[in-house]
FIMIKOL-325422 format. One record per residue: x, z negated, y negated of N, C-alpha, C in turn. Coordinates in steps of 0.02 Angstrom, whole numbers, padded with zeros to 5 digits, always signed. Atoms other than C-alpha are relative to their C-alpha. Layout:
REM FIMIKOL-325422
XZYXZYXZY;...
***
This chain:
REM FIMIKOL-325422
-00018-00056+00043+00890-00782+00689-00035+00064+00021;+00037-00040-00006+00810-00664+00786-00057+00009-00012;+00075+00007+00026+00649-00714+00761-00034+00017-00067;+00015-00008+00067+00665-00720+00580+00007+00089-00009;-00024-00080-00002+00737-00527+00584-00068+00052+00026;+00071-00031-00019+00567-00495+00689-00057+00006-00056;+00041+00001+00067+00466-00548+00555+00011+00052-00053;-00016-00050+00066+00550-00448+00415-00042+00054+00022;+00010-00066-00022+00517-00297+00535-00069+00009-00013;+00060-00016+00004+00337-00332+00529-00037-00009-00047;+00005+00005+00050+00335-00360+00366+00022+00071-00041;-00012-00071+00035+00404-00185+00327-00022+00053+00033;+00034-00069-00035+00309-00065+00454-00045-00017-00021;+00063+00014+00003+00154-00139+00433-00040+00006-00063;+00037+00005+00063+00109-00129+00250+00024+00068-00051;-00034-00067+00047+00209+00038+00186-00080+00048-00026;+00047-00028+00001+00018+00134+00204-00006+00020-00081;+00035-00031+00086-00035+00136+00005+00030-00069-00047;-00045+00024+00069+00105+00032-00072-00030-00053-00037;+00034+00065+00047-00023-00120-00116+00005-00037+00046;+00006+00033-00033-00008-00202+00053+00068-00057+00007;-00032+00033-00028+00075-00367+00095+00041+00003+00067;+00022-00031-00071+00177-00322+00232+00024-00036+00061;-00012+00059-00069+00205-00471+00353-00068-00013+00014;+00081-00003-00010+00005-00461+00357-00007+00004+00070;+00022-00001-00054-00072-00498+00536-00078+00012-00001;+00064-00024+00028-00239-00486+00456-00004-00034-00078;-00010+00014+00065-00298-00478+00298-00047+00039-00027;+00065-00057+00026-00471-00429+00191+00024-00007-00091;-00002-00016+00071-00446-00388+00007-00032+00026-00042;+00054-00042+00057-00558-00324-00153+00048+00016-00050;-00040-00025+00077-00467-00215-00302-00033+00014-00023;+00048-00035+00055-00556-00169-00448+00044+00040-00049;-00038-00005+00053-00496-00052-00571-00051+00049-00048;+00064+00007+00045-00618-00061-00712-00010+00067-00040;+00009-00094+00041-00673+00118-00801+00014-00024-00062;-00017+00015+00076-00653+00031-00974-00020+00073-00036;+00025-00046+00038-00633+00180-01090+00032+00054+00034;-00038-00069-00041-00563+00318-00942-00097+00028+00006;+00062-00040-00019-00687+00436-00870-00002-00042+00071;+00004+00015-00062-00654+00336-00700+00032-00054+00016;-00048+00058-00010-00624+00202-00619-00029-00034+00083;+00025+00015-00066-00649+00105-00440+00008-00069+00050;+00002+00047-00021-00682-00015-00317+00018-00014+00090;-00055-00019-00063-00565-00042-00154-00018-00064+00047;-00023+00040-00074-00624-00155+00010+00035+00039+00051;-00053-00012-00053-00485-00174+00131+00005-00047+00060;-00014+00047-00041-00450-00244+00287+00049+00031+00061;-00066+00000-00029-00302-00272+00395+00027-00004+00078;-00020+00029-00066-00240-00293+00575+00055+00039+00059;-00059-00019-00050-00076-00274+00671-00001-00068+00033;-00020+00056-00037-00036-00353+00817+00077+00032+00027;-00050+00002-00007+00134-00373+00887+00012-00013+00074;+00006+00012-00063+00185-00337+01082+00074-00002-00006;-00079+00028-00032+00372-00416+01143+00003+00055+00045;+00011-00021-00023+00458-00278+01227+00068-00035+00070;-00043+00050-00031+00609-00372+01273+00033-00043-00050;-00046+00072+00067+00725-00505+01178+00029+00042-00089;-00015-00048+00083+00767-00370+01033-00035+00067-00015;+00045-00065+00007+00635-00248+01043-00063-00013-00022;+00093+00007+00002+00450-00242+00981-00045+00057+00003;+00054-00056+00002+00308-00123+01006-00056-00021-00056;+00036+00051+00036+00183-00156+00856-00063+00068-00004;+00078-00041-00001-00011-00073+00852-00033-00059-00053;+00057+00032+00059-00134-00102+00713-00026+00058-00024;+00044-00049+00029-00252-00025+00596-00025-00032-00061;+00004+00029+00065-00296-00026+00416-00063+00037-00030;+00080-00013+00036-00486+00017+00324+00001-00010-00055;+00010+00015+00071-00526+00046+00168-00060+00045-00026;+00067-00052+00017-00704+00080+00089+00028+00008-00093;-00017+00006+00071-00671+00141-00096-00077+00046-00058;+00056-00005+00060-00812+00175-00244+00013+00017-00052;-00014-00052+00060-00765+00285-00376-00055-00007-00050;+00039+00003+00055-00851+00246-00526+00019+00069-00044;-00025-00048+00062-00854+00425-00640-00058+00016-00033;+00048+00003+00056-00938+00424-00809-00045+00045+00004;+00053-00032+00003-01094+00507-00835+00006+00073-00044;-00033-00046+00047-01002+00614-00976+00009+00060+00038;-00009-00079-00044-00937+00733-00837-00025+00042+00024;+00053-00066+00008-01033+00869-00816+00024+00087+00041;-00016-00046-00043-00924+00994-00737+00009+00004+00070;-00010-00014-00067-00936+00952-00556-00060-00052+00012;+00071+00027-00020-01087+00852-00459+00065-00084+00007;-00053+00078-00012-00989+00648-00471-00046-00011+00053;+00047+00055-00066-01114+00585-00333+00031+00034+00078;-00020-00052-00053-01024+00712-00213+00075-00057+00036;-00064+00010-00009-00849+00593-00247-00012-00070+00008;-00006+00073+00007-00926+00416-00253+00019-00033+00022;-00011+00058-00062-00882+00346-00096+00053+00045+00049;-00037-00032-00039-00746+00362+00015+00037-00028+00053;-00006+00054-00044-00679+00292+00189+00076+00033+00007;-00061-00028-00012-00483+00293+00230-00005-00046+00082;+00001+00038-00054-00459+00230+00428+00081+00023-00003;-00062-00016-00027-00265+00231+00501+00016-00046+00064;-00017+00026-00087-00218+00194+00681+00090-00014-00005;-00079+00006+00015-00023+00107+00667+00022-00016+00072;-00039+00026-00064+00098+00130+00811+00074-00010-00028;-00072+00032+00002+00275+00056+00774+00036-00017+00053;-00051+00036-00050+00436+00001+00875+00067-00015-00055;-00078+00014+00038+00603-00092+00817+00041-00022+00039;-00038+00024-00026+00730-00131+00891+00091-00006-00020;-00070+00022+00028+00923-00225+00862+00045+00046+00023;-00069-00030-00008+01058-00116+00817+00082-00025+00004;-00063+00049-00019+01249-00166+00847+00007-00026-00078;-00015+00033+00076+01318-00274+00701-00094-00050-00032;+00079+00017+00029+01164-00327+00573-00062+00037-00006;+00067-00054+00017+01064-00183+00565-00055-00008+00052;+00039-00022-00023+00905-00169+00632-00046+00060-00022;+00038-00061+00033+00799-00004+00654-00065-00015+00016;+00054+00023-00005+00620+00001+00633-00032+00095-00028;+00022-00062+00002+00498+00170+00644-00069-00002+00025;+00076+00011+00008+00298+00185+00627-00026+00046+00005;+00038-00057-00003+00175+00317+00651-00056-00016-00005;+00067-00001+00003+00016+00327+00599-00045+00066-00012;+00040-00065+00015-00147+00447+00598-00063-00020+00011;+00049+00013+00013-00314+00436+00547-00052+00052-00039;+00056-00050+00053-00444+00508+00423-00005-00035-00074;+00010+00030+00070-00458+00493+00249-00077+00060-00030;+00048-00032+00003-00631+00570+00192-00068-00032-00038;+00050+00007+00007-00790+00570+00099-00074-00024+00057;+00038-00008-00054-00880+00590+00250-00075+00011-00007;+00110-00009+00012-01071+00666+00187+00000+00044+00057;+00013-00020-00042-01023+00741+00353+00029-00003+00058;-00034+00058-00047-00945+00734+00535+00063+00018-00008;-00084-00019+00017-00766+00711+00544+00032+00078+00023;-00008-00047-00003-00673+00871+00538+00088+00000+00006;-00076+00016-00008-00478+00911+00549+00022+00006-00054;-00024+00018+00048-00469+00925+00392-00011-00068-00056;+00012+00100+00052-00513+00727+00353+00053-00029+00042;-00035+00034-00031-00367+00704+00470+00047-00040-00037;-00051+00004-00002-00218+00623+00415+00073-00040+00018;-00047+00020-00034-00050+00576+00446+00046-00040-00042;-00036+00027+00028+00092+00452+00395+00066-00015+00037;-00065+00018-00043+00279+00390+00442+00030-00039-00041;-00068+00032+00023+00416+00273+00419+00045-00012+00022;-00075+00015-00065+00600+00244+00462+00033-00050-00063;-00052+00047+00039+00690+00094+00397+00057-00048+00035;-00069+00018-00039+00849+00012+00425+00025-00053-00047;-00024+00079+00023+00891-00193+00396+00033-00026+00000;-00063+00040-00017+01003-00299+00356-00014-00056-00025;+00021+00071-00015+00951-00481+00353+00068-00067-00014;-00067+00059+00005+01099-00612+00273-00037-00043-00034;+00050+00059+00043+00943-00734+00193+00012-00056+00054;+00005+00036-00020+00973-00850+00327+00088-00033+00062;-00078-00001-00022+01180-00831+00372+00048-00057-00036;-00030+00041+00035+01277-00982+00312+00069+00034-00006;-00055-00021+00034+01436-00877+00325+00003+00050-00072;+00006-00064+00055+01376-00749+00186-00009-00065-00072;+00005+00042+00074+01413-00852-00010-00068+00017-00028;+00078-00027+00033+01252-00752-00087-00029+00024+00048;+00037-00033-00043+01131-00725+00035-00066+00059-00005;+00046-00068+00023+01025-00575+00040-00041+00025+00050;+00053-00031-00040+00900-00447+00116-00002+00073-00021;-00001-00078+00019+00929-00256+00099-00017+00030+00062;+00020-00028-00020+00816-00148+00163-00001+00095-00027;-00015-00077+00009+00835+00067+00164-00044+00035+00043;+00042-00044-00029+00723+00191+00205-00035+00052-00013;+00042-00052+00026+00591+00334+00187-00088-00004+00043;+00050+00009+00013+00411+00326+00172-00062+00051-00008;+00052-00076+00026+00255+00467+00198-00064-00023+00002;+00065-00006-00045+00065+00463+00202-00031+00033-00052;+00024-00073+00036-00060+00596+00166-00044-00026-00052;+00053+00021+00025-00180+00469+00101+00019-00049-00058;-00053+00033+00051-00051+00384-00017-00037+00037-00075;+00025-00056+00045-00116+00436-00196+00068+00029-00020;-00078-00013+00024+00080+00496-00204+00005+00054+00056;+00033-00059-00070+00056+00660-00101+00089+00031+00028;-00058-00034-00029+00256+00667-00045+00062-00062+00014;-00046+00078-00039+00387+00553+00037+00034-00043-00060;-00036+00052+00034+00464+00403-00059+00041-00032+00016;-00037+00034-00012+00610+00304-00043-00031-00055+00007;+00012+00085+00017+00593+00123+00020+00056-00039+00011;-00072+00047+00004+00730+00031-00037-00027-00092-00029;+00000+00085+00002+00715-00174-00056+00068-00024-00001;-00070+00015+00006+00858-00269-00113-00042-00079-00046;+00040+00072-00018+00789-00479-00094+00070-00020-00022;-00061+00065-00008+00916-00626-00152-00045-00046-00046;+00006+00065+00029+00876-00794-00215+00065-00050-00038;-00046+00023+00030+00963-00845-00353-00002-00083-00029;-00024+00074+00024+00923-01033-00388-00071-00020+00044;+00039+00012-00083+00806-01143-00263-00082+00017-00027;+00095+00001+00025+00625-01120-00399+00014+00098+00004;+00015-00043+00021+00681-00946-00426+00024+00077+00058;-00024-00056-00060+00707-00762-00322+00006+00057-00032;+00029-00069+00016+00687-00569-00358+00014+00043+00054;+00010-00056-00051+00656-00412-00258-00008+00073-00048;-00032-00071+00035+00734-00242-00327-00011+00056+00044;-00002-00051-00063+00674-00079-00251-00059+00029-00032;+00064-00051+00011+00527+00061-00238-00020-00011+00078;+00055+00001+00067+00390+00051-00230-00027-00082-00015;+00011+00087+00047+00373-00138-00283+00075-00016+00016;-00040+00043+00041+00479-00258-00366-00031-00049-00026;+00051+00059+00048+00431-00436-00424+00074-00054-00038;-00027+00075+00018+00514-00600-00502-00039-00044+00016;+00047+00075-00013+00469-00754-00414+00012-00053-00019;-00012+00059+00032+00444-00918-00467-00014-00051+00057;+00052+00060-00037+00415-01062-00328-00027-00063-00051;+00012+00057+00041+00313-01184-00406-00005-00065+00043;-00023+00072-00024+00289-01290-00276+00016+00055+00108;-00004-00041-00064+00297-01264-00061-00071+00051-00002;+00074-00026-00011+00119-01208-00064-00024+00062-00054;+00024-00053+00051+00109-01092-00224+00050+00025-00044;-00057-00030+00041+00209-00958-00310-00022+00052-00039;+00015-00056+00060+00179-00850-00464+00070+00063+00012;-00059-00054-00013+00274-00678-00449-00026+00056-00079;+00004-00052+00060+00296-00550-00601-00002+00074+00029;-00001-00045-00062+00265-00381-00498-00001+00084-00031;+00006-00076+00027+00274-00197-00525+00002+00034+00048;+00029-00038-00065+00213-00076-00390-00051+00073-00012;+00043-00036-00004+00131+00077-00340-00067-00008+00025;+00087+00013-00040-00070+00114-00277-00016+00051-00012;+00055-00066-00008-00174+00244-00250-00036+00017+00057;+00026-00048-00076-00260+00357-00116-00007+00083-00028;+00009-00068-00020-00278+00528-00072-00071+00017+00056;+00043+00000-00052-00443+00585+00011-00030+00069-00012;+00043-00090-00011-00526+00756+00086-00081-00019-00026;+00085-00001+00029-00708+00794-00005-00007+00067+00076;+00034-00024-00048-00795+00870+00154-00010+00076-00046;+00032-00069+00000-00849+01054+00119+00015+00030-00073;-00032-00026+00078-00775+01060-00048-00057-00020-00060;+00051+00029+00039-00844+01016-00223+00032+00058-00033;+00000-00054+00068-00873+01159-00364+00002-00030-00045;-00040+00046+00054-00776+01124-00513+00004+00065-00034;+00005-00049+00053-00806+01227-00687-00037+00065+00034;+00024-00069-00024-00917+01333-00597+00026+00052+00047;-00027-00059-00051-00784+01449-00506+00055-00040+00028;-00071+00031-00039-00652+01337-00446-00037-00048+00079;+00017+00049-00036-00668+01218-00286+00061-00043+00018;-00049+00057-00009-00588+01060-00261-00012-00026+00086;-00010+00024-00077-00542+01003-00074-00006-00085+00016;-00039+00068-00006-00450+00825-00103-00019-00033-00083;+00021+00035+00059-00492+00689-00239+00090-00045+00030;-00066+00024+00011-00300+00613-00286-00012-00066-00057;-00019+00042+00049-00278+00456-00391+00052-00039+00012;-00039+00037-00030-00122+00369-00410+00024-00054-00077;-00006+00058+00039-00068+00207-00526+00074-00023+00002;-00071+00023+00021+00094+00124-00582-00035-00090-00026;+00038+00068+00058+00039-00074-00627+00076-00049-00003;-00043+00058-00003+00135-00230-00671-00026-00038-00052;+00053+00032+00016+00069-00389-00690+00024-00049+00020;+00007+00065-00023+00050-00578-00633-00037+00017+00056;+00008+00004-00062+00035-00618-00443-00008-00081+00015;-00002+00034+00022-00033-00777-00401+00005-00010+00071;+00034+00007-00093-00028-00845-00202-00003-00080+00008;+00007+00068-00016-00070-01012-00131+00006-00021+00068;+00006-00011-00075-00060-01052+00057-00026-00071-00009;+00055+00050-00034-00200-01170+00121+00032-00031+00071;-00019+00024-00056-00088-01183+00285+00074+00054+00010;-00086-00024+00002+00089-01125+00338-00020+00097+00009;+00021-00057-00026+00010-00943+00405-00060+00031-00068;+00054-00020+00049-00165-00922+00267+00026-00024-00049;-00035-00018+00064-00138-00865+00102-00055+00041-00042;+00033-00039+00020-00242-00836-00038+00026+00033-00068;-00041-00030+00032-00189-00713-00163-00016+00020-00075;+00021-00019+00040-00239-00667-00357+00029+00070-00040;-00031-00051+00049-00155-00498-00454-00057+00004-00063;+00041-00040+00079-00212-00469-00656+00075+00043-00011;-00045-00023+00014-00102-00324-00697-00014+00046-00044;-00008-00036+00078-00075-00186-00852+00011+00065+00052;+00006-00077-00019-00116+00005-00791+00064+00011-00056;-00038-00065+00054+00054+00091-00856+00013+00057+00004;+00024-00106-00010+00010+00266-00789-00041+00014+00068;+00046-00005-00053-00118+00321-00695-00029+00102-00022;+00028-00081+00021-00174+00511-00644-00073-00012+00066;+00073+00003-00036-00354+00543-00564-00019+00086+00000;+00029-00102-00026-00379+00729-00493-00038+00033+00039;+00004-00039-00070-00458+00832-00398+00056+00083+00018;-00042-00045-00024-00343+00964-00307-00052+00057+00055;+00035-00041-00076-00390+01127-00186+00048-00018+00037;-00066-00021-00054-00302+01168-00029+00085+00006-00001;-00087-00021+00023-00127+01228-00093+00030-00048-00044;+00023+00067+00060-00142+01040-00201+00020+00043-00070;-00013-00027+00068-00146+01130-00358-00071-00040-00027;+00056+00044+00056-00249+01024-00506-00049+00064-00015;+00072-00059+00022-00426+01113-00521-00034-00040-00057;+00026+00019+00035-00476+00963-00636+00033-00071-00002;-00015+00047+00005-00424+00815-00712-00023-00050-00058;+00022+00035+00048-00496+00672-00785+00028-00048-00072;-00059+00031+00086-00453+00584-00967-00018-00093+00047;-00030+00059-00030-00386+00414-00890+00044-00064-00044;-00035+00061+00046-00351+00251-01011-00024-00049+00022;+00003+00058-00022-00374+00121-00886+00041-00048-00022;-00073+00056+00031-00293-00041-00952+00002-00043+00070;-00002+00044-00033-00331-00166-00815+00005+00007+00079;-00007-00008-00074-00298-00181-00623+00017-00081+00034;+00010+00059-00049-00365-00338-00529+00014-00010+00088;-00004+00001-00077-00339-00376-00344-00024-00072+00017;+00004+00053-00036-00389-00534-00247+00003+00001+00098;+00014-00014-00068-00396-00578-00060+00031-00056+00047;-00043+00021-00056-00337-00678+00096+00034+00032+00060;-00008-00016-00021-00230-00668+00211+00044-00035+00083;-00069+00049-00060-00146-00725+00378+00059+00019+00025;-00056-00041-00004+00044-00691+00396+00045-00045+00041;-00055+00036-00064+00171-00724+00528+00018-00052-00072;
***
C-alpha cells in the first residue's frame, strides 16, 4: 500500500509543469503540433522528461528531475507589425526538486519546487529568462482499500509556474473512481478524461485539459512601432481522443487528436499587459510520444 501511495506521489509532482504532462513519467520524449490552419499562428513542441526518485526512509521521498522543451512558433507572413523571426523559436529548461512524505490517517503531503529559464535565447541567459514554479498537494488513496465499498483517489491542491501559458496559480483538484471493470473517470483541473480499458495493454480515454507556455523574448520585440513586448504567452483549452498502448508493463506509447476550444496567443510587456494579439482559429491539437512510467 505504500508503495502504491508512492507512485501516485510521483505521478502528481512530477508532471504539474504545463498541464500536458503524464505525471507518473520517469522519462519520457514527446512531439505536439498545433497546426496554424486558418489562425495567424500556430506551433511545434519537442519535449523530454526525467525524474528520478531517492528513498528517504519507509514514508518519505526526495524526488529531482528536469523537463525541456524546444518550441517553433509558426506566425503567418500576414503580420507585419512586429519582426516574427525574432519569436520563432523558443527553449523552456526546469530543474524539479520535490519531497513527500505520510501524514497520520490517509493523507499524504507532497511539495515541489522548481526553477529554470524559459527564453528565446538570440542571447546569453539573463535574469530575466529566469523562472520559477511550485506545488503543494495533499492525498488520499482508497483505489486499493478493500474496506472502502467505492473506491477512490482524491487529490487537492495548488499549482504555479511562470512558464505555464496560464500566468497565475491554479487549483489541482483530481477526483479518480472506477465505476465498472472496462470503464473509469477522473474529475478535476486542469485535466479530466473518461476511460475505456479495452484490453490490459490499451486504453482509449476521452480527455479535456489545459497547455500552453509562457516565455521571455530577450531584449524585447517592437510592436506597432511604439510599444515593446517582453514575454510571448499562449495558452489552449483542448478535448479530444487519447490513445495509449504499453509494449511492456513500464513503456507506453501514446496518441492525442483533440478540438482547440479556446486558445489566446500574445505578446505581453513587463507589467503583462497585452501589447498585441493575434486572430487565433486553431481547430486541431495533435500530440504523440513514449514513455516509461513507474
Amino acid at each position: 500500500m505504500r508503495h502504491i501511495t508512492f507512485k501516485l506521489l510521483v505521478v502528481l509532482l512530477m508532471g504539474l509543469g504545463n498541464c500536458s504532462a503524464q505525471l507518473s513519467d520517469l522519462a519520457k520524449i514527446d512531439y505536439t503540433r498545433l497546426p496554424k490552419g486558418g489562425s495567424e499562428v500556430g506551433y511545434d513542441r519537442l519535449r523530454g522528461v526525467f525524474n528520478y526518485p531517492i528513498k528517504i526512509n519507509e514514508d518519505s521521498y526526495l524526488l529531482v528531475g528536469m523537463d525541456y522543451s524546444k518550441i517553433d512558433l509558426s506566425v503567418d507572413s500576414s503580420v507585419t507589425n512586429f519582426d516574427i523571426a525574432a519569436i520563432e523559436d523558443f527553449q523552456l529548461l526546469d530543474f524539479n526538486l520535490g519531497y513527500t512524505f505520510k501524514m497520520k490517517g490517509d493523507w499524504r503531503f507532497g511539495a515541489r519546487f522548481s526553477t529554470g529559464y524559459s527564453s528565446n535565447l538570440v542571447r546569453k541567459l539573463s535574469v530575466e529568462d529566469a523562472v520559477f514554479a511550485g506545488d503543494v498537494v495533499f492525498i488520499n488513496d482508497k483505489r486499493k482499500d478493500s474496506t472502502v465499498s467505492k473506491p477512490y483517489r482524491l487529490i487537492l491542491g495548488v499549482s504555479y509556474a511562470e512558464n505555464r501559458g496560464i500566468p497565475f496559480p491554479i487549483p489541482f483538484i483530481s477526483y479518480y473512481r472506477k465505476f465498472h471493470p472496462n470503464w473509469s473517470y477522473k474529475l478535476g483541473v486542469p485535466k479530466a478524461n473518461l476511460q475505456y480499458h479495452v484490453s490490459e495493454k490499451s486504453r482509449l480515454k476521452l480527455i479535456a485539459e489545459l497547455d500552453g507556455f509562457t516565455a521571455n523574448i530577450q531584449g524585447g520585440l517592437l510592436v506597432n512601432e511604439n510599444e515593446i513586448a517582453d514575454k510571448a504567452n499562449m495558452s489552449i483549452t483542448i478535448a479530444g481522443l487519447r490513445y495509449e498502448y504499453k509494449f511492456t508493463k513500464h513503456l507506453e506509447l501514446y496518441f492525442n487528436v483533440s478540438r482547440i476550444l479556446s486558445s489566446n496567443a500574445k505578446l505581453k510587456d513587463k507589467d503583462n499587459n497585452t501589447v498585441n494579439s493575434v486572430k487565433k482559429n486553431n481547430i486541431y491539437y495533435l500530440k504523440t510520444g513514449m514513455r516509461f512510467k513507474i
